[in-house]
C-alpha angles and dihedrals in degrees: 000000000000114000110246097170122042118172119185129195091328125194132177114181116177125220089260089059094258102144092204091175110043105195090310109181120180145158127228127209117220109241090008122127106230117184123200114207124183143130121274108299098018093131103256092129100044098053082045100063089042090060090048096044098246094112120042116238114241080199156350124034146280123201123186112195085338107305129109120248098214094051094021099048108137090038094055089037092054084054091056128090103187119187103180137218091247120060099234106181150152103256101196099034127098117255099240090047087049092051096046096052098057083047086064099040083076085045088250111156118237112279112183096179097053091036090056092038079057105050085038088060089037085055081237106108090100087051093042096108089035106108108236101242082074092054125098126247100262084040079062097047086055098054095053096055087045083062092042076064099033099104091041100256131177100226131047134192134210116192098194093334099195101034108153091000120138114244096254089059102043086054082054093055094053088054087054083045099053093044090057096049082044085059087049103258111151111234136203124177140178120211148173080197098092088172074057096063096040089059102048111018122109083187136017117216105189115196129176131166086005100300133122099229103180129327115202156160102275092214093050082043097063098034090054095036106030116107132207132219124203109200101203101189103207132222091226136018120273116206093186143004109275106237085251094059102047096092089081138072102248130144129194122239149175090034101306086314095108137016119220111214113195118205136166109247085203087063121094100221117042104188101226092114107058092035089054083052097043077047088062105041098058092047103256112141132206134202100183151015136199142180133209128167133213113260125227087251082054087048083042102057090036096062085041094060090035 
């Protein structure tokens, strides 16, 4: 995959002395779907805005398909699609009116057939003469990323994409998601969603306080941080681990009734096997296993808190 964002060292310091972007640096594939996860102030926003132009940059650097985003402002512009957290419309305009204006605010010329292609794929072409004050929510949310791709760019990106959506919408709104990776439109979204991200990233970028703490295949991430449990329900009731036991990482639960045993799935060698046969041999007898993994919102908090 080529590199189509490249962020180096960045700082961004405001005028009260918050530093809200530490020495952040991170790649950018081009037609990935990269998705930033991170609590309130984090500075997801804010790194976000310096990619697209809109906040200034104390230090460091940002290319966008190679090009600089301070000298080479309206080029690297023209390549970004933004959808923000915040719905910022025309209430009383039509949809369609509303779309074509942003197209020629990059001096883009009208263009019907892609305008109507758009709204189709956005689920909006029968609202397209409503004015937008009538719309719903989710139909809102959909305008404003028709007008992100209103002017054809390369890169879009979603602020909180599915903020204050139902669930059968925001579902919805993965699908439109998918389909424009699929056309080869680089993504980059922000969410509080972190099932979100887990459906539809292809990377996870985690920040807090600033800081870049660790940017990775989702797929690699869960495989390295996810835990599993083994639920092993017991015949009779265990007050304490037996000596012989106590080598491996077991807890007991539901009032001696069960024991918990915590393993790594990235590891080789799990380690069920030989505790179900030290279980055995010292007499201790089970009815029932079961099995549950950490989730990517569990690795998440963890590496918050860490």
């Amino acid at each position: 995959m080529s590199e189509i964002i490249n962020v180096k060292n960045l700082v961004k310091k405001y005028d009260n002395n918050f530093t809200a972007v530490k020495n952040l640096s991170l790649k950018i594939n081009q037609g990935e779907i990269i998705a930033l996860l991170g609590p309130n102030g984090a500075g997801k926003t804010t790194l976000i805005s310096t990619i697209c132009g809109l906040s200034s940059i104390t230090s460091g650097s940002i290319k966008v398909n190679g090009l600089d985003v301070i000298h080479d402002y309206r080029k690297t512009r023209d390549l970004i699609g933004l959808v923000p957290q915040e719905l910022a419309l025309e209430p009383f305009e039509k949809v369609i009116n509303s779309i074509n204006f942003s197209r020629r605010l990059f001096g883009k010329k009208d263009d019907n057939e892609y305008i109507e292609k758009l709204l189709s794929k956005l689920q909006l072409f029968d609202k397209k003469n409503n004015i937008i004050k009538s719309l719903s929510g989710g139909m809102k949310r959909r305008v404003m990323i028709a007008k992100a791709l209103s002017h054809e760019p390369q890169i879009l990106f979603l602020d909180e994409p599915t903020a204050g959506v139902d669930v059968e919408l925001r579902k919805d709104m993965w699908n439109i998601i998918k389909e424009l990776k699929n056309e080869g439109v680089t993504i980059i979204l922000t969410t509080h969603y972190i099932e979100e991200a887990e459906m539809i990233a292809d990377r996870i970028g985690i920040i807090n306080h600033g800081e870049l703490l660790l940017v990775e295949e989702k797929n690699e991430l869960i495989r390295r941080m996810s835990v599993k449990i083994l639920n092993i329900k017991l015949k009779k009731t265990l007050k304490r681990i037996p000596q012989k036991l106590k080598k491996y990482n077991l807890k007991i639960i539901d009032n001696g009734h069960s024991l918990n045993y915590f393993y790594n799935i990235g590891n080789e060698k799990t380690g069920i096997t030989s505790l179900l046969s030290d279980m055995n041999e010292i007499g201790i007898n089970l009815f029932d296993i079961q099995t549950q993994e950490t989730s990517l919102e569990d690795i998440f908090v963890k590496i918050i808190k860490d």
